[in-house]
C-alpha angles and dihedrals in degrees: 000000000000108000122234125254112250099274086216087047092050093044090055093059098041088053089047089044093049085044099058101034085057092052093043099056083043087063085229089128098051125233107266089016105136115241105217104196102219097051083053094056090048086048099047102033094230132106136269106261086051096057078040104055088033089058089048088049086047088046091051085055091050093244096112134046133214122206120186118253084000107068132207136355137165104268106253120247119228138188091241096047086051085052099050095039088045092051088042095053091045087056100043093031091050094052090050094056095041087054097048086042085060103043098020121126145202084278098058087041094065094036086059087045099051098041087054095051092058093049086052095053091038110091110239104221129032110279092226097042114028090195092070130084114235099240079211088063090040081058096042095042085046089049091048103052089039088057090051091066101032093109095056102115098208111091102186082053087050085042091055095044087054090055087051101043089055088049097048097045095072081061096047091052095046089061086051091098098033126097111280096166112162090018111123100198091174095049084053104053085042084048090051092040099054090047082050095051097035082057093246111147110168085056104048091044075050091056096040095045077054094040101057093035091063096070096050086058082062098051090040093062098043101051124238112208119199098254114022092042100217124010112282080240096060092048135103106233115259091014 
């Protein structure tokens, strides 16, 4: 019999892996930023093997990179990866909503209707610094867009949008600070919502291919580069 992993041990580098993903799709560890693996176990408090083990699972996501004799960095980020991984989530995401659009029922409705209603009452961007995005709006936009597609009843298809949505969401944050003007976020969730709920489906795959794409034009113009992320001009201080 196989024994089992120190739970303390285990618990440790799940709570270092949740930390830095989290940092990682927050863009607060910047693309191309090295990950040296003993200030992060003083940062984090954990051991080695933990940071360790917790860098290999990130690899595995494609959020880190290892680099031989050199250890570990934040993967870049480059306008021809955002292009690929945009064109790649309108496609999976599309068919899982199309699909929970088609065998949905009263449940998944509500649950699209209250999940909504939490992102809408939820302030986009931090109330003290408007250049920052409120982390309680990032939960309530992931839950929202996660609701959309509950119903889908493939799971490899809802596997793979998850992939994407971690991937996508280091670009989307990276747009936070730049210039959006004329861009109604919340009209385009509530768009997407009501084609969803009127059973439209062509529609509502229509809004959300517009909807994520949106977000790469932003990024496009501004010029996202494969280590800084977005030009130091562009960026809020202290993003």
């Amino acid at each position: 019999m196989t024994r089992s992993r120190d739970p303390v041990g285990a618990s440790l580098t799940q709570f270092a892996y949740g930390r830095l993903r989290a940092d990682l799709l927050a863009c607060r560890l910047r693309p191309g930023q090295p990950l040296r693996i003993n200030e992060l176990c003083g940062a984090l408090s954990v051991s080695l093997g933990a940071v360790r083990e917790s860098l290999s699972r990130l690899t595995s996501e494609g959020l880190v990179v290892a680099e031989p004799q050199r250890g570990f960095r934040v993967a870049p980020v480059s306008l021809s990866e955002l292009r690929d991984l945009t064109g790649v989530r309108i496609e999976i995401e599309g068919r899982c909503l199309a699909r929970a659009i088609a065998v949905g029922d009263v449940a998944w409705e509500a649950k699209v209707v209250a999940a909504h209603h939490r992102l809408s009452r939820t302030p986009e961007r931090e109330q003290a610094d408007p250049q920052r995005l409120n982390e309680a709006w990032a939960e309530a936009h992931s839950e929202f867009h996660g609701s959309l597609v509950a119903a889908c009843d493939s799971p490899w298809m809802l596997r793979l949008r998850e992939i994407l949505y971690a991937q996508t969401e280091r670009y989307r944050r990276l747009s936070v600070p730049l210039d959006q003007a004329g861009r109604d976020i919340a009209g385009e969730h509530r768009d997407i919502m009501e084609a969803a709920l009127r059973r439209d489906a062509e529609r509502a795959v229509t809004l959300l291919a517009a909807h994520l794409g949106a977000t790469m034009s932003v990024l496009v113009a501004a010029g996202i580069d494969g280590e800084a992320g977005v030009p130091q001009s562009k960026l809020a201080v202290g993003f």
